[in-house]
DSSP file (Angstrom, degrees, kcal/mol; ACC not computed):
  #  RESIDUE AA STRUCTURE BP1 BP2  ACC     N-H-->O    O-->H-N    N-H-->O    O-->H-N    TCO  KAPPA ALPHA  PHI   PSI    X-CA   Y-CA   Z-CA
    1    1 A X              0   0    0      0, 0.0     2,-0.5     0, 0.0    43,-0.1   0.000 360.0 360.0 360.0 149.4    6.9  -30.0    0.4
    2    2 A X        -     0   0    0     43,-0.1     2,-0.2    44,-0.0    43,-0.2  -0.980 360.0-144.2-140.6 116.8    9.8  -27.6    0.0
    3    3 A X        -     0   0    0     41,-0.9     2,-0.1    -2,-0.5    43,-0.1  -0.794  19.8-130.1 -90.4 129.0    9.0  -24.6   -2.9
    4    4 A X    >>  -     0   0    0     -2,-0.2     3,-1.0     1,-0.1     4,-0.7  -0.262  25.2-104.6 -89.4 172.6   11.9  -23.9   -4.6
    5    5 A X  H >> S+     0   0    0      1,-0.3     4,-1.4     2,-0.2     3,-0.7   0.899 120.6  54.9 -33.7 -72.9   12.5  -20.0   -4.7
    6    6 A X  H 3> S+     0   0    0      1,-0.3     4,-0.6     2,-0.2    -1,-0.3   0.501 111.5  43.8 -46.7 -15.6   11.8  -19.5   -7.9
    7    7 A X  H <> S+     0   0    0     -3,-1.0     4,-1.9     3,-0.2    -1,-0.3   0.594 114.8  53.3-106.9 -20.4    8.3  -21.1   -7.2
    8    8 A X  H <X S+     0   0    0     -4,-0.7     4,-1.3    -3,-0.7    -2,-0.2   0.941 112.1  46.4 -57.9 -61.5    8.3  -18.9   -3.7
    9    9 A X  H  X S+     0   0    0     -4,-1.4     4,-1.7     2,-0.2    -3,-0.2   0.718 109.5  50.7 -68.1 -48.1    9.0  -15.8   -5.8
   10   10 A X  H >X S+     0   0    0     -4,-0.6     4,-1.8     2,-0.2     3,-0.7   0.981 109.5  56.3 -70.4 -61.8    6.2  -16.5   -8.7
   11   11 A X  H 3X S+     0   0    0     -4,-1.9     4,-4.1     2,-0.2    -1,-0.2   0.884 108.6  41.4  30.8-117.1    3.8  -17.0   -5.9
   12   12 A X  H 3X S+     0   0    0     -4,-1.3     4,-2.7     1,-0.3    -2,-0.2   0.848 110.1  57.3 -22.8 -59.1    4.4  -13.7   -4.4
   13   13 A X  H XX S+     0   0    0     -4,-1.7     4,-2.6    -3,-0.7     3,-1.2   0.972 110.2  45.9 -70.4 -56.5    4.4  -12.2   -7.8
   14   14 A X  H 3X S+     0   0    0     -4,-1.8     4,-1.9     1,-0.3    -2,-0.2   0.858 113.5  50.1 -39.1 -46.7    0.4  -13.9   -8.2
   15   15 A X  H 3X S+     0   0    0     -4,-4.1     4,-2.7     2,-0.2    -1,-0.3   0.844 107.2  48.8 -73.0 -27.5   -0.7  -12.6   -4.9
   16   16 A X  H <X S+     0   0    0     -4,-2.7     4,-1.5    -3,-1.2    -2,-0.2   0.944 109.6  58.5 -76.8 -39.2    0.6   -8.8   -5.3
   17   17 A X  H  < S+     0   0    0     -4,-2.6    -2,-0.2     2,-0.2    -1,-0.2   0.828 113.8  34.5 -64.4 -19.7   -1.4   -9.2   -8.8
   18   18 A X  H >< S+     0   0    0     -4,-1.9     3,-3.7     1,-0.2     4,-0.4   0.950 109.2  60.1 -71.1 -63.2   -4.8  -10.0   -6.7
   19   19 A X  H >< S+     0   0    0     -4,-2.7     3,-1.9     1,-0.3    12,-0.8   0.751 100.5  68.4 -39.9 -23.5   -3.9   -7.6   -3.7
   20   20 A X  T 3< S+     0   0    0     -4,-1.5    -1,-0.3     1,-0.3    -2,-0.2   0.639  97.0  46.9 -79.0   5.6   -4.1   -5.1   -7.2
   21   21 A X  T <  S+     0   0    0     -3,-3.7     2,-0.7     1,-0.1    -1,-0.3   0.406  86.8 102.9-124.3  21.9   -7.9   -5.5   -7.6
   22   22 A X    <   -     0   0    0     -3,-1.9     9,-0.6    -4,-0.4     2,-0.2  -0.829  56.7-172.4 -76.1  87.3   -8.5   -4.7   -3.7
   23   23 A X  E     -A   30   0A   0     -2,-0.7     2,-0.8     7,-0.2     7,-0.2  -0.726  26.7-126.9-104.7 156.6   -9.8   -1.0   -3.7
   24   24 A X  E >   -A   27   0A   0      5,-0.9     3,-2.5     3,-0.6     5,-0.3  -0.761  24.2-135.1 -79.3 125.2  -10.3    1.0   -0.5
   25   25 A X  T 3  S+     0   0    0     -2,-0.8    -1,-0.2     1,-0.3    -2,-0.0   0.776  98.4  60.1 -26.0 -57.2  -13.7    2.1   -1.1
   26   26 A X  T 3  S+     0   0    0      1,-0.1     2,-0.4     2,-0.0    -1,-0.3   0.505 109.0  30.4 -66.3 -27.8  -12.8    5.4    0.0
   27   27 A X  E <  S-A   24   0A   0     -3,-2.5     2,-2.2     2,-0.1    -3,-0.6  -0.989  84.6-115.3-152.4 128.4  -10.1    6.4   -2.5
   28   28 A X  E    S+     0   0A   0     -2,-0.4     2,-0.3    -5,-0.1    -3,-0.1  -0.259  81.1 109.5 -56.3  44.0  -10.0    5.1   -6.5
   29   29 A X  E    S-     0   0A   0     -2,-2.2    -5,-0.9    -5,-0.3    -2,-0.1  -0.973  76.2-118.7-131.2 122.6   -6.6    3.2   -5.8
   30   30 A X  E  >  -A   23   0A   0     -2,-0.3     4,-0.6    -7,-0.2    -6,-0.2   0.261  36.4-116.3 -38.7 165.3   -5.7   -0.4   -5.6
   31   31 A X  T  4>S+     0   0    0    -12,-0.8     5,-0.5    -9,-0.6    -1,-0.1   0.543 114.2  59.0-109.6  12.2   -4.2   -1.0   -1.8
   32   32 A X  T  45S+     0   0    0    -13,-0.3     3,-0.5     3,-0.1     5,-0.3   0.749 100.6  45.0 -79.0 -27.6   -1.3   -1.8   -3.4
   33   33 A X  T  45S+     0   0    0      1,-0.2    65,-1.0     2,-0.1    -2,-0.2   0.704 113.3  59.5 -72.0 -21.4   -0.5    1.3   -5.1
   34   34 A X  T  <5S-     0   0    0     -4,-0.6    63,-0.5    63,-0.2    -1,-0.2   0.767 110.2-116.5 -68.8 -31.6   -1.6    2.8   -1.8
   35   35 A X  T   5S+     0   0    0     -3,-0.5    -3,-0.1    61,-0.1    -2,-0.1   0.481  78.6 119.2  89.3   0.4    1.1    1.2    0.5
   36   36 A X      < +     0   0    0     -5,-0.5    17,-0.9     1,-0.1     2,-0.4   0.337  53.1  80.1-102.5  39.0   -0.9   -0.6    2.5
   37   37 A X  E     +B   52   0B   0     -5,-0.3    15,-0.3    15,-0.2     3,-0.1  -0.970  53.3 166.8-100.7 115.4    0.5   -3.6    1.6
   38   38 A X  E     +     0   0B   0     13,-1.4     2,-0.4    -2,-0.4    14,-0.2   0.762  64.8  18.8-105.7 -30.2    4.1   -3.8    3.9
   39   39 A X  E     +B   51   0B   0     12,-4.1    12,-0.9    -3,-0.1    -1,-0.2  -0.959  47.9 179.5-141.3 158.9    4.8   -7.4    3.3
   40   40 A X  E     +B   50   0B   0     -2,-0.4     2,-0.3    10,-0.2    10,-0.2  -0.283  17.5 164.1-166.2 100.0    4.2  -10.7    1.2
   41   41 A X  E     -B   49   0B   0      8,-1.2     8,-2.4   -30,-0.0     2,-0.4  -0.644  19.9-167.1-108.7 144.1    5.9  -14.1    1.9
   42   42 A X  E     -B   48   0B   0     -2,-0.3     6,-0.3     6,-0.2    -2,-0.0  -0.950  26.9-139.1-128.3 133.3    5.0  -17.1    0.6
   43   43 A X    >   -     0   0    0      4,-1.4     3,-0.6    -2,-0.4   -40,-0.1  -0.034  33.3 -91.2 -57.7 170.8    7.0  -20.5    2.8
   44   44 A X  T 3  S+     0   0    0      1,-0.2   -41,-0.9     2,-0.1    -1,-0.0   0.694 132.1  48.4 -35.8 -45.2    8.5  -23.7    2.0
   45   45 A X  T 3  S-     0   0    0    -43,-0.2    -1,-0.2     1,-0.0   -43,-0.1   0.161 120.6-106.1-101.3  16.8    5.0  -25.4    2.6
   46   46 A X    <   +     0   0    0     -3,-0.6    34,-2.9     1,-0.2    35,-1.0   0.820  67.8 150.2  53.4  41.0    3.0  -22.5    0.1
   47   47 A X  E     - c   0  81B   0     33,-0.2    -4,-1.4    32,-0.1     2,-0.4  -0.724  39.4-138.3 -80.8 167.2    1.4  -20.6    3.2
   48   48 A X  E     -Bc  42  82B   0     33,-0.9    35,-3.5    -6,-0.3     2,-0.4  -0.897  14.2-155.6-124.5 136.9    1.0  -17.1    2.3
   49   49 A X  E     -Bc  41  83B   0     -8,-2.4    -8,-1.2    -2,-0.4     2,-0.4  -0.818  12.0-179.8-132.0  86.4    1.6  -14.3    4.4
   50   50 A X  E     -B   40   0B   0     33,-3.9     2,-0.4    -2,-0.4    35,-0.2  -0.763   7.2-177.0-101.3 140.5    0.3  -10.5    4.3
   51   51 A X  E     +B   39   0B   0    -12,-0.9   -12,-4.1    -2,-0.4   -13,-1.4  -0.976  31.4 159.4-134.2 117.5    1.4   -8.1    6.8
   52   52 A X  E     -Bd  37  86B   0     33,-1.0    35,-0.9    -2,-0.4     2,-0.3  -0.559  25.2-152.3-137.4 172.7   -1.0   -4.8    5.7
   53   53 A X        -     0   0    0    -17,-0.9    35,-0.1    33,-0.2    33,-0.1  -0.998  11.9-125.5-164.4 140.9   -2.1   -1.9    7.2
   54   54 A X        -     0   0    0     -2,-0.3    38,-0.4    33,-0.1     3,-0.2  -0.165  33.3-114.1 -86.4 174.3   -5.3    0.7    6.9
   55   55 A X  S    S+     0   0    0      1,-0.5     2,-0.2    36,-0.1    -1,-0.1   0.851 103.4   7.1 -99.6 -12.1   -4.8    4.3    6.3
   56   56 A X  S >  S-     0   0    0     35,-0.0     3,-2.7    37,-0.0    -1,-0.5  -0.896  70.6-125.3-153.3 155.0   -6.2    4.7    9.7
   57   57 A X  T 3  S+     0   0    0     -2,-0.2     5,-0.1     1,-0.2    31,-0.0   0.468 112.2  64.2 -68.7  -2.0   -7.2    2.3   12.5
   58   58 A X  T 3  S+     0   0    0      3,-0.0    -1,-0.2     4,-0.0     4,-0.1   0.615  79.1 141.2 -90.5  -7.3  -10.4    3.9   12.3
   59   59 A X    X   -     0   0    0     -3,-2.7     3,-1.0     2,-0.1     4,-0.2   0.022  54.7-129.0 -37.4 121.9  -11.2    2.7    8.7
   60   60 A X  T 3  S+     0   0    0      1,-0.3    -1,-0.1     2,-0.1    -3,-0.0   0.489 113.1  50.5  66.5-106.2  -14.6    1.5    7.5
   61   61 A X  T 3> S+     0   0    0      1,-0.1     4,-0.7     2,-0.1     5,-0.4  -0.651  73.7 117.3-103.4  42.3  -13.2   -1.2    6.3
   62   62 A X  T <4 S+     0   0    0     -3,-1.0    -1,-0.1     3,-0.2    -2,-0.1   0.486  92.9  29.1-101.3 -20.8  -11.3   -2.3    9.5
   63   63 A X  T  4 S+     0   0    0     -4,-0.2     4,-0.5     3,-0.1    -1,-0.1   0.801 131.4  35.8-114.3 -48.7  -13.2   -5.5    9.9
   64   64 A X  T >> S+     0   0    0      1,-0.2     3,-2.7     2,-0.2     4,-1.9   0.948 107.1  59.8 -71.8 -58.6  -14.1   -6.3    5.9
   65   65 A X  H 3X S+     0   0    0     -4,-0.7     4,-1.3     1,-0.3    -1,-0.2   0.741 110.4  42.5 -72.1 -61.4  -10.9   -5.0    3.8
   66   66 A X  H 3> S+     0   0    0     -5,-0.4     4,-0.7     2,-0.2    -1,-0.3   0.479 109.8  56.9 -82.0  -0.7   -8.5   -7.5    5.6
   67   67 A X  H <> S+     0   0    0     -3,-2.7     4,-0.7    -4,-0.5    -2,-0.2   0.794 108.9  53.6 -64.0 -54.9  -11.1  -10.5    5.4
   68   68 A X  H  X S+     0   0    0     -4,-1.9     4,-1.0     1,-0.2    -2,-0.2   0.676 103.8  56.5 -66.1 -24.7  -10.9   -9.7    1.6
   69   69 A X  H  X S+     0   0    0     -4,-1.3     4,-2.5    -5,-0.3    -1,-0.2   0.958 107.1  41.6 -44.8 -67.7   -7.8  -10.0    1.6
   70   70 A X  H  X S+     0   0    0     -4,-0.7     4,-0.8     2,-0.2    -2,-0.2   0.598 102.1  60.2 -79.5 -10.9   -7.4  -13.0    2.7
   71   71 A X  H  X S+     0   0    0     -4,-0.7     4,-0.9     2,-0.1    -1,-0.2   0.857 108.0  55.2 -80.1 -29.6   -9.9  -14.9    1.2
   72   72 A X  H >< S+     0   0    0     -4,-1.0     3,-2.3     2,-0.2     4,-0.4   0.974 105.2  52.5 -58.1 -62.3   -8.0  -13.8   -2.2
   73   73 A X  H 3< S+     0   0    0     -4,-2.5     3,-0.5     1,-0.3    -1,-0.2   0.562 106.2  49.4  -5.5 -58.9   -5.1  -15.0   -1.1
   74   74 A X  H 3< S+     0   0    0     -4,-0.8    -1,-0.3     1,-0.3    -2,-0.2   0.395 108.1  61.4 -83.0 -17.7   -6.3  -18.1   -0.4
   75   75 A X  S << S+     0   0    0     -3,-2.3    -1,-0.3    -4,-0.9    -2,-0.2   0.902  71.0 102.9 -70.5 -67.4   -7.7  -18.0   -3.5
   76   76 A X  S >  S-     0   0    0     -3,-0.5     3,-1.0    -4,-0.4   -61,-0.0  -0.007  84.1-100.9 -85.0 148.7   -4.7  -17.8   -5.7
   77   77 A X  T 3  S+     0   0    0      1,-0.3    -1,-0.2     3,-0.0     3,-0.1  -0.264 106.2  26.8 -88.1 135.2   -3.9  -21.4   -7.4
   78   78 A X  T 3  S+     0   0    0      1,-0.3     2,-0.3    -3,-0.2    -1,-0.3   0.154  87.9 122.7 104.2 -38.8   -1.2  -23.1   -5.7
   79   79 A X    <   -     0   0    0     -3,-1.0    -1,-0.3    -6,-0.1   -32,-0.1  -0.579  38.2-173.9 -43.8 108.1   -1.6  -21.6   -2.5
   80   80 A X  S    S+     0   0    0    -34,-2.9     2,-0.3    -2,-0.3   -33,-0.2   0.746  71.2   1.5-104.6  -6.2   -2.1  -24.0    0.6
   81   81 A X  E     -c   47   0B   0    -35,-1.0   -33,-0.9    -8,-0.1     2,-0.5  -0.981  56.3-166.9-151.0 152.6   -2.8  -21.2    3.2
   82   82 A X  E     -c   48   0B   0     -2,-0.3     2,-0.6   -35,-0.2   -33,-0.2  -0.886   3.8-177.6-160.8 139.9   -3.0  -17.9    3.5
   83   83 A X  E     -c   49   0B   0    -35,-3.5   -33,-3.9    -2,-0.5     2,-0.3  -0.876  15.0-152.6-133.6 146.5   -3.1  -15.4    6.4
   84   84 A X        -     0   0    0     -2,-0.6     2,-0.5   -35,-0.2   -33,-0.2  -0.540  12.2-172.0 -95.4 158.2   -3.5  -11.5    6.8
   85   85 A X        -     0   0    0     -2,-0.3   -33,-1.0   -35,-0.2    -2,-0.0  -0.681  17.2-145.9-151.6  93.9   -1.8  -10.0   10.0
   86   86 A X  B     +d   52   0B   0     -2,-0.5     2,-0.3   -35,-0.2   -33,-0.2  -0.269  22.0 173.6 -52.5 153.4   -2.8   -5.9   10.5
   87   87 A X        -     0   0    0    -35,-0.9   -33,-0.1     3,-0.1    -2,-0.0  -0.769  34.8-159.1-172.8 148.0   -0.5   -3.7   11.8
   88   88 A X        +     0   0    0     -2,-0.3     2,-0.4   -35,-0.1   -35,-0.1   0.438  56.9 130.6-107.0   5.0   -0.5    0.2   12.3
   89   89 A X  S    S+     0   0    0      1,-0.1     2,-0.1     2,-0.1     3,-0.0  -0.941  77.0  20.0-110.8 140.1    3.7    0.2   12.6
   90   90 A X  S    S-     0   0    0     -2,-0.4     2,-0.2     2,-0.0    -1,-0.1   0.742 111.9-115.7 -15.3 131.9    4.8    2.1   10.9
   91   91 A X        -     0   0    0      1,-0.1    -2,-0.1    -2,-0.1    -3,-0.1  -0.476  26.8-111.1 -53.8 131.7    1.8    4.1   10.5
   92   92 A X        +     0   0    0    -38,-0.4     2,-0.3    -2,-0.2    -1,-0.1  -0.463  50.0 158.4 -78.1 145.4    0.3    4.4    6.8
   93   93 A X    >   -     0   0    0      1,-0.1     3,-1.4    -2,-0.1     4,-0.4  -0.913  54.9 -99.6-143.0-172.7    0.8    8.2    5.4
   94   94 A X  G >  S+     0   0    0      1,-0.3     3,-2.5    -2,-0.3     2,-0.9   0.946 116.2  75.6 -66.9 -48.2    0.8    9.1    1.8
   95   95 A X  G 3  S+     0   0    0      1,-0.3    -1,-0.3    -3,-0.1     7,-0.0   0.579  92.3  60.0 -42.8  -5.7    4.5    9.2    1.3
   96   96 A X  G <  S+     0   0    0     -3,-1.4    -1,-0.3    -2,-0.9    -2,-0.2   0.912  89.6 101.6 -89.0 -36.8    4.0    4.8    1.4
   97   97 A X  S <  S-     0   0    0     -3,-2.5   -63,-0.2   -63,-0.5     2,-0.2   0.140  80.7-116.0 -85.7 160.9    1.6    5.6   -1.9
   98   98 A X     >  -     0   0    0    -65,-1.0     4,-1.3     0, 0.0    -1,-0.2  -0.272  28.2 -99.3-105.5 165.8    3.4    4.9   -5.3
   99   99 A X  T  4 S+     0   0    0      2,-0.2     4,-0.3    -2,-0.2     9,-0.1   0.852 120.4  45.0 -95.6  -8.6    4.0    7.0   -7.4
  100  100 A X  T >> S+     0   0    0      2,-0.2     4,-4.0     1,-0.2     3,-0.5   0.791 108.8  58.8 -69.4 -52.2    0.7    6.2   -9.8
  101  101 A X  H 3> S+     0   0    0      1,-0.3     4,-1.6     2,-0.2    -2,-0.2   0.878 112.9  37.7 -65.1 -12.2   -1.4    6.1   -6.9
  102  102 A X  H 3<>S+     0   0    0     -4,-1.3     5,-2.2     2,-0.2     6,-0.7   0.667 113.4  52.4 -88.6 -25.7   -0.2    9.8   -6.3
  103  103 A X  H X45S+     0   0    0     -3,-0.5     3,-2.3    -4,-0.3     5,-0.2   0.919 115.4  48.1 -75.0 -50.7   -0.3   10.7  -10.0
  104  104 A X  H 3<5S+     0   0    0     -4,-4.0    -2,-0.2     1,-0.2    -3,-0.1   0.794 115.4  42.5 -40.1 -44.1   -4.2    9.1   -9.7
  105  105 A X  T 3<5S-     0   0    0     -4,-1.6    -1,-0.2    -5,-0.3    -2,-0.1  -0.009 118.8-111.5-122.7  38.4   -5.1   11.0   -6.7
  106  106 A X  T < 5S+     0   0    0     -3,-2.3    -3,-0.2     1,-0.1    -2,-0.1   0.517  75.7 125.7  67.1  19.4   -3.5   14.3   -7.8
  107  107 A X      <       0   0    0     -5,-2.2    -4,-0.2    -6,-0.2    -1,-0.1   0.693 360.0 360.0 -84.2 -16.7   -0.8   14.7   -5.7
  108  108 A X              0   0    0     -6,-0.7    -5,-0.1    -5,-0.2    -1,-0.1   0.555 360.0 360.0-120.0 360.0    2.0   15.2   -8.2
């Protein structure tokens, strides 16, 4: 099966709306608003693809948060795979954070 762009794109668009109901536990902000999300590609064959990141490798949620992830993903209708891939490069600092999640968590 070959997904046209436009079907690539809508996707994409589905999966950042779950990643919005992911919170870190730690801080009242989605972990999209946060910046820990760095990538999301969806294939020609509908795998799904997050490449995410913790606010520290020491998180928590180190084992759970990117489990949850992915089982949402996998979730989202249309979807034939879906995989989470950590990575701590670049290293998360607030500056990644949106400019709501910074309004939220007082920073501006």
């Amino acid at each position: 099966m070959n997904a046209t762009t436009e079907e690539r794109k809508k996707l994409e668009e589905r999966i950042i709306d779950v990643l919005r109901t992911v919170y870190d536990p730690e801080i009242p902000v989605d972990i999209y608003e946060l910046g820990l999300i760095y990538e999301v590609k969806v294939d020609d064959e509908l795998n799904a693809k997050v490449l995410m990141t913790l606010t520290s490798p020491s998180c928590p949620v180190a084992e759970s948060m990117p489990q949850e992830v992915e089982e949402k993903v996998r979730a989202v209708p249309g979807i034939t795979s879906g995989k989470v891939q950590l990575t701590f490069d670049p290293p998360w600092d607030k500056d990644m954070m949106s400019e709501a999640a910074l309004l939220e968590l007082g920073f501006m």
